[in-house]
ChimeraX commands (.cxc) that place a marker at each C-alpha (Angstrom):
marker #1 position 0.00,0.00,0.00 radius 0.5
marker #1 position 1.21,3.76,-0.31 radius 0.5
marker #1 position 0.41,6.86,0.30 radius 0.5
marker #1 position -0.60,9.88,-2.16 radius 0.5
marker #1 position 0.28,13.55,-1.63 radius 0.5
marker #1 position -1.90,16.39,-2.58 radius 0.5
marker #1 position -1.79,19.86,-2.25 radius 0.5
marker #1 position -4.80,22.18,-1.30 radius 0.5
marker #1 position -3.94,25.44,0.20 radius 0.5
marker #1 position -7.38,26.84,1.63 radius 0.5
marker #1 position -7.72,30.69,1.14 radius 0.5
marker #1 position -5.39,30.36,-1.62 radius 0.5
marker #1 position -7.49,31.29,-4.57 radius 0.5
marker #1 position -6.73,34.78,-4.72 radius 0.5
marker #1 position -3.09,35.21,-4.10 radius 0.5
marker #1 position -3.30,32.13,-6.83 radius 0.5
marker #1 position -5.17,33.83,-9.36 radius 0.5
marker #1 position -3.04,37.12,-9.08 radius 0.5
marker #1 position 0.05,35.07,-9.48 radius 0.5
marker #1 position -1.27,33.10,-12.63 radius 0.5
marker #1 position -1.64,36.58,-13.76 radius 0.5
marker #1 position 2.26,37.56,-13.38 radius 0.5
marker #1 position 3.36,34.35,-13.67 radius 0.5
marker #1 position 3.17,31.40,-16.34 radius 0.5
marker #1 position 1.41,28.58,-15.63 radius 0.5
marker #1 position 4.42,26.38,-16.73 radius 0.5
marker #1 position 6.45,28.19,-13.72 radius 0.5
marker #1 position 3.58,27.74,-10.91 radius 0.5
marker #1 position 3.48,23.72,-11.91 radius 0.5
marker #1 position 7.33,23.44,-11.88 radius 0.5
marker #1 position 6.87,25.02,-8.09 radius 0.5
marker #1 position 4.22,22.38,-7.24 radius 0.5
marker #1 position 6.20,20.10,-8.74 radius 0.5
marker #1 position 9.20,21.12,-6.70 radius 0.5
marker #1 position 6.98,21.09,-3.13 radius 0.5
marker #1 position 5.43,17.64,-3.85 radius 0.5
marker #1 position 9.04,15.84,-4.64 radius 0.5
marker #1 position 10.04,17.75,-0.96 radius 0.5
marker #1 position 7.29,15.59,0.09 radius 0.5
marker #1 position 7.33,12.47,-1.15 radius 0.5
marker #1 position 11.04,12.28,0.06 radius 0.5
marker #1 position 10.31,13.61,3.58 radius 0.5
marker #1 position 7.05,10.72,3.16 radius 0.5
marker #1 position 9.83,8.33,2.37 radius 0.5
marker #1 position 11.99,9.35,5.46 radius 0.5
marker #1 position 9.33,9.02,7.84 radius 0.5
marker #1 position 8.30,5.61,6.60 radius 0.5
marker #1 position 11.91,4.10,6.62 radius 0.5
marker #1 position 11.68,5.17,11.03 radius 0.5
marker #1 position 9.09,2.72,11.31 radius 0.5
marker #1 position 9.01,-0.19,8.65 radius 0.5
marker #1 position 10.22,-2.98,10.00 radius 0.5
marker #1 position 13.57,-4.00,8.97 radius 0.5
marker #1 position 15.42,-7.49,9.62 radius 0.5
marker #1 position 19.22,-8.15,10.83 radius 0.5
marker #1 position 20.06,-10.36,8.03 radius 0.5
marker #1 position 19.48,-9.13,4.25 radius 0.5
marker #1 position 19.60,-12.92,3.36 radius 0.5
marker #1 position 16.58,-13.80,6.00 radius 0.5
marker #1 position 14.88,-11.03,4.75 radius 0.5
marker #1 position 11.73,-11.26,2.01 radius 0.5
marker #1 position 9.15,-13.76,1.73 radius 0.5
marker #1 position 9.48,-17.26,3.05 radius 0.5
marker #1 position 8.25,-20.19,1.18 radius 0.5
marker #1 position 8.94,-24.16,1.47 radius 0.5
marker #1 position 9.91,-26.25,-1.34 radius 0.5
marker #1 position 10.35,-23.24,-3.61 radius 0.5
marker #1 position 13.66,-21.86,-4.27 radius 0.5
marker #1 position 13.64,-18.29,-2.43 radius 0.5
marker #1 position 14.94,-15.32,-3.93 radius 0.5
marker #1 position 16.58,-12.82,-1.38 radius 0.5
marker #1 position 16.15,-9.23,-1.98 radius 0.5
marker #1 position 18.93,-7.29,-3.07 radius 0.5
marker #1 position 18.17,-4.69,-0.44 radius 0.5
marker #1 position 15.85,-3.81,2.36 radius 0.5
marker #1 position 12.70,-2.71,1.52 radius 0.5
marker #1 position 13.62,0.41,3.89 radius 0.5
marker #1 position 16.02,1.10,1.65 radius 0.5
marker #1 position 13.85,0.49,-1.93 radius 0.5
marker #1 position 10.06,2.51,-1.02 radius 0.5
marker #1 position 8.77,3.74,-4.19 radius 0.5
marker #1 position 8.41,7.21,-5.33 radius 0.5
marker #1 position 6.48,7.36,-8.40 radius 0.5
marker #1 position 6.73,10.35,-10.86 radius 0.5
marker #1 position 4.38,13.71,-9.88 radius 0.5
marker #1 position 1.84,13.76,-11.90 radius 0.5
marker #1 position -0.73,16.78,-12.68 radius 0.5
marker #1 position -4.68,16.83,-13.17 radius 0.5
marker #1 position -7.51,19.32,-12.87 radius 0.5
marker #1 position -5.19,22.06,-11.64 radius 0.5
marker #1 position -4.03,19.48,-9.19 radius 0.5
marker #1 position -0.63,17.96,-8.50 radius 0.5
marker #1 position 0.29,15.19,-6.44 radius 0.5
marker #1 position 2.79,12.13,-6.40 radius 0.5
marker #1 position 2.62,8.68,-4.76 radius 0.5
marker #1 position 4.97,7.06,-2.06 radius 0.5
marker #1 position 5.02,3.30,-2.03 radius 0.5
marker #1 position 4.09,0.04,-3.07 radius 0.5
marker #1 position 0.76,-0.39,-5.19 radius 0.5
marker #1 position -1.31,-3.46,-4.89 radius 0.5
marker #1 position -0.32,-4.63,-8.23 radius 0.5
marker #1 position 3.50,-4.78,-7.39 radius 0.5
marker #1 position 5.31,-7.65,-7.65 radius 0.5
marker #1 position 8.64,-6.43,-7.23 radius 0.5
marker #1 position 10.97,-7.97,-5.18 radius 0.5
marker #1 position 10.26,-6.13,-2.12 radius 0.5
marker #1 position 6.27,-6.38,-2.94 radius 0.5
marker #1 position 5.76,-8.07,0.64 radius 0.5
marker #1 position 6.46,-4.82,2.05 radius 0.5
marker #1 position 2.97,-3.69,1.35 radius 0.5
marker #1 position 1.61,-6.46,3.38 radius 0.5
marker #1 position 2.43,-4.24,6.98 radius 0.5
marker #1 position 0.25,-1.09,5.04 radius 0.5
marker #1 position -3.28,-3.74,5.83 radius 0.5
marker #1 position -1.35,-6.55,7.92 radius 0.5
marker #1 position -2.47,-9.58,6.90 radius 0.5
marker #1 position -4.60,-12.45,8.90 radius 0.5
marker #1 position -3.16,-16.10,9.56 radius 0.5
marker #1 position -4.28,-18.27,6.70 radius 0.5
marker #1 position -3.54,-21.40,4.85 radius 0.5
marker #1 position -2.86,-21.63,1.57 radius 0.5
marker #1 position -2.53,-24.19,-1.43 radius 0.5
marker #1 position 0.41,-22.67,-2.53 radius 0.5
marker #1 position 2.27,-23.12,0.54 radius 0.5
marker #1 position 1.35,-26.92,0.77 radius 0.5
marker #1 position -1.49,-25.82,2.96 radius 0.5
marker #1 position 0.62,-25.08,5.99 radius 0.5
marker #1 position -0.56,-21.60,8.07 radius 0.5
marker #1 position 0.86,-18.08,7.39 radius 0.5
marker #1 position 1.67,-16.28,9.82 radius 0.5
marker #1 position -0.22,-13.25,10.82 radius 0.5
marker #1 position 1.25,-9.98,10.32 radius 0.5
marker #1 position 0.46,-7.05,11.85 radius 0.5
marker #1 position -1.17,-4.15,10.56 radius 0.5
marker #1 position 0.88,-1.34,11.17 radius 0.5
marker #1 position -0.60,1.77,9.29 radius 0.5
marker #1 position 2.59,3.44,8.33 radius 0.5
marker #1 position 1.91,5.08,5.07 radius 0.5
marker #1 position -1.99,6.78,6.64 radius 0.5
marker #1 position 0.24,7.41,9.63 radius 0.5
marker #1 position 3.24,9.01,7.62 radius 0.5
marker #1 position 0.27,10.46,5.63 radius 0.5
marker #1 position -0.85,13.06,8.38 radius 0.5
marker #1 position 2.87,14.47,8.79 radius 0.5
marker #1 position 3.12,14.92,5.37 radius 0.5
marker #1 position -0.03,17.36,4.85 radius 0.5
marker #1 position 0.96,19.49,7.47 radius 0.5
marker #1 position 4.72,19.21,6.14 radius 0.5
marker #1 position 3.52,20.26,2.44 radius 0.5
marker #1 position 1.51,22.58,4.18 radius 0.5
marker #1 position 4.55,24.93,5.60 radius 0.5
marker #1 position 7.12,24.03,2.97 radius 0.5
marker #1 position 4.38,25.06,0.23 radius 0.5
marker #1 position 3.87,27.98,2.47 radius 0.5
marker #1 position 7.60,29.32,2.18 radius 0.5
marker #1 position 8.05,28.32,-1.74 radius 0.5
marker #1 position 4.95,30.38,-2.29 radius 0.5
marker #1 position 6.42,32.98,-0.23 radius 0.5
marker #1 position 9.50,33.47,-2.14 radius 0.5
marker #1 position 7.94,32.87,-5.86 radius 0.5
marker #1 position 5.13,36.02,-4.49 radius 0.5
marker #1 position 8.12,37.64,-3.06 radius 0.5
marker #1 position 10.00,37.73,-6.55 radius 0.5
marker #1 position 6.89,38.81,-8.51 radius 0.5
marker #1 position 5.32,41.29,-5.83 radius 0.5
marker #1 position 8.53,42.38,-4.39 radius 0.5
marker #1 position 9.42,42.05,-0.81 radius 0.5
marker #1 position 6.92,45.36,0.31 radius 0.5
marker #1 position 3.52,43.18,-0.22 radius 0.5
marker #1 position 3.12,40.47,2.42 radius 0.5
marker link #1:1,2 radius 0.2
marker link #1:2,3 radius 0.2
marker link #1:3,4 radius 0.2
marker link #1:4,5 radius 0.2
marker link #1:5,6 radius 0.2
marker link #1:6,7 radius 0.2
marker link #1:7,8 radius 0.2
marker link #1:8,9 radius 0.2
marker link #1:9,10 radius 0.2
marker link #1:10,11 radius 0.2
marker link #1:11,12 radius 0.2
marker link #1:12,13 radius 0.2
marker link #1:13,14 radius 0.2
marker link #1:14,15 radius 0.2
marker link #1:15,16 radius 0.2
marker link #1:16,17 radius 0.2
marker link #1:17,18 radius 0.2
marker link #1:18,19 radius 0.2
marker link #1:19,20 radius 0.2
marker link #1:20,21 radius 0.2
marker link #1:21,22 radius 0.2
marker link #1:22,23 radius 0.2
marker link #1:23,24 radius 0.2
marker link #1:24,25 radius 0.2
marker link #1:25,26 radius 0.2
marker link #1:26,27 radius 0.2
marker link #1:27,28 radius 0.2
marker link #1:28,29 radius 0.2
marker link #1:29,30 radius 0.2
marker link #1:30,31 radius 0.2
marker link #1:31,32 radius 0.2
marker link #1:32,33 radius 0.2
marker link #1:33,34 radius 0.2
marker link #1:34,35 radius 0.2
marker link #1:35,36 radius 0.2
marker link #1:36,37 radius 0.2
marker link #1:37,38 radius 0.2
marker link #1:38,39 radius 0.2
marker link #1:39,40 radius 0.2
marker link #1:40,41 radius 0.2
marker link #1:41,42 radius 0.2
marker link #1:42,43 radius 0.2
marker link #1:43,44 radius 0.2
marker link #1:44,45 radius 0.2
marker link #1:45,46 radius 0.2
marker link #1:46,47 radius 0.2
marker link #1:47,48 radius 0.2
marker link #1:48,49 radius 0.2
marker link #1:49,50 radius 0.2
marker link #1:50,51 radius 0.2
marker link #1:51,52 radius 0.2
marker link #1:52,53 radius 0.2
marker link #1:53,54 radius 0.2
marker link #1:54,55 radius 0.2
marker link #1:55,56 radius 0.2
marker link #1:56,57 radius 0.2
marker link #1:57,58 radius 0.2
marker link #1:58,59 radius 0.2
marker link #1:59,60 radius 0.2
marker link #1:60,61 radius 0.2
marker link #1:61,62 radius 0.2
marker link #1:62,63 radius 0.2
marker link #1:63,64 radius 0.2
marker link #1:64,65 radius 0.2
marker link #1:65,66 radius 0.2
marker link #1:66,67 radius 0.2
marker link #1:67,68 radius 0.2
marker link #1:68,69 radius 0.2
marker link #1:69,70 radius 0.2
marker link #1:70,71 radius 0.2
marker link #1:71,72 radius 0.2
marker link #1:72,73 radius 0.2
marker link #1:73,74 radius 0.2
marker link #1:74,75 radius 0.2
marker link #1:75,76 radius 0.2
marker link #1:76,77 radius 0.2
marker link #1:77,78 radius 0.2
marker link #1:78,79 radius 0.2
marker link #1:79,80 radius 0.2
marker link #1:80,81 radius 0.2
marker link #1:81,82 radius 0.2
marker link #1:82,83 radius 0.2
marker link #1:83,84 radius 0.2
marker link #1:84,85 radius 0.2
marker link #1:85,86 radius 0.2
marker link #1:86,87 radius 0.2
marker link #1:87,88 radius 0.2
marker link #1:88,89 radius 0.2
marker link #1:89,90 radius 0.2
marker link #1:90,91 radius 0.2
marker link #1:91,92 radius 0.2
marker link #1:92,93 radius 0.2
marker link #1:93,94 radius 0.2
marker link #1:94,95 radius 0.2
marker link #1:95,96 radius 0.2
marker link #1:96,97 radius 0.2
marker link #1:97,98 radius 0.2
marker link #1:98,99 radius 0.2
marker link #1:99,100 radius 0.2
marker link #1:100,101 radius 0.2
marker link #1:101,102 radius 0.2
marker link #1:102,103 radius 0.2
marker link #1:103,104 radius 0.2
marker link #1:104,105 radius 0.2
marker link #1:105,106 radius 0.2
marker link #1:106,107 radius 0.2
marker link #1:107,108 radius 0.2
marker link #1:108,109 radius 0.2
marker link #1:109,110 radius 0.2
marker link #1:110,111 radius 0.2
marker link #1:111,112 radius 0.2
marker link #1:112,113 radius 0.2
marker link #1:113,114 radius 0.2
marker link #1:114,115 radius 0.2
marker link #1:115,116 radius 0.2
marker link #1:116,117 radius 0.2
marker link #1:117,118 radius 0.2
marker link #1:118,119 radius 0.2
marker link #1:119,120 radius 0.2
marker link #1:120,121 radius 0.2
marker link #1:121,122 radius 0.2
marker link #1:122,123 radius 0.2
marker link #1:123,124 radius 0.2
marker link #1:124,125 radius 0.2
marker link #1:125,126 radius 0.2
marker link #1:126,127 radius 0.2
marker link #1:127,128 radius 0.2
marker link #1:128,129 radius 0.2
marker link #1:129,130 radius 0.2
marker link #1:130,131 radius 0.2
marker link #1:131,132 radius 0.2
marker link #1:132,133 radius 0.2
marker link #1:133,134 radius 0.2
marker link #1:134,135 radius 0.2
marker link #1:135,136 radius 0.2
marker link #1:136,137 radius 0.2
marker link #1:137,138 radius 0.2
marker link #1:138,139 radius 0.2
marker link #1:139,140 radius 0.2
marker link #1:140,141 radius 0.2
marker link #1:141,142 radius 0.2
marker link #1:142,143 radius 0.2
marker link #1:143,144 radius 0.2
marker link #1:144,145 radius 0.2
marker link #1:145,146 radius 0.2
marker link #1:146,147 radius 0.2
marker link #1:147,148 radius 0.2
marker link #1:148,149 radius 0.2
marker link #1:149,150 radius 0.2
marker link #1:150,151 radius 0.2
marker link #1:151,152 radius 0.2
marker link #1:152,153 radius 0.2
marker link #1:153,154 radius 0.2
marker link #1:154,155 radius 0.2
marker link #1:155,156 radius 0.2
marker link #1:156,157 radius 0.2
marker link #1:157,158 radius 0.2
marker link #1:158,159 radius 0.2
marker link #1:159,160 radius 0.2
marker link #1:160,161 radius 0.2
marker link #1:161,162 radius 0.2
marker link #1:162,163 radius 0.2
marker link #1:163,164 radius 0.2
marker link #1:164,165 radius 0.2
marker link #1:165,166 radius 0.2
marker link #1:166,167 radius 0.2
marker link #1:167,168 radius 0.2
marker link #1:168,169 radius 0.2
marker link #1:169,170 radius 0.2
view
């Protein structure tokens, strides 16, 4: 599971509109652009304090009997996804994490987004998988992230009105 970033200043509309006006529209998105990467990354850092991470690389990853197991090249600490920004309506946000459709080889990561329940499965010659805890991160990391996109959009927005207003209008 992940987490998406999006960015919705409230009272925003007019100090937006006057900068579309002195501004290009090409700039303003780079900015957004610029404040949701900040994000993501600081997303990232928070996530990496709290997702579990084991001793040994080579115990690490999925564990299955009577298949040959593949050990990850690195900690899934180490390998969270950042997908591109992307931009729509006006909006732009960016995405932090593993989708549901992953199958990478740190996909089992997602698995502590939802936890999982104890289960038995065909595949695993019907012997019980463990349970695994749901631990929330990315809703978690989620919550420190809007208020973080909240002041660093603040102080980028600051500066760009700054250089097109001058420093006299605050």
């Amino acid at each position: 599971m992940g987490s998406s970033i999006f960015m919705d200043f409230e009272g925003f509309a007019d100090v937006q509109k006057k900068l579309l006006e002195e501004t290009s529209e090409a700039e303003l998105k780079k900015l957004n652009k610029k404040i949701i990467r900040a994000s993501q990354e600081q997303g990232a850092e928070i996530i990496k304090r709290n997702l579990p991470k084991s001793v040994d690389l080579e115990k690490s990853g999925p564990q299955r009997s009577g298949k040959v197991r593949k050990t990850p090249s690195d900690h899934a600490v180490n390998t969270i996804p950042i997908d591109n920004i992307k931009s729509s309506n006006g909006q732009t946000f960016g995405f932090i994490g593993w989708r549901p459709s992953d199958n990478e080889e740190n996909f089992y990561a997602k698995f502590f987004e939802e936890g999982v329940e104890e289960h038995t499965t065909p595949y695993n010659y019907n012997r019980k998988v463990p349970r695994i805890k749901k631990l929330g991160l990315f809703n978690k990391a989620n919550k420190e992230v809007v208020s973080f996109v909240n002041e660093i959009g603040l102080v980028e927005y600051q500066k760009k009105l700054e250089e097109v207003f001058g420093s006299d209008n605050q």
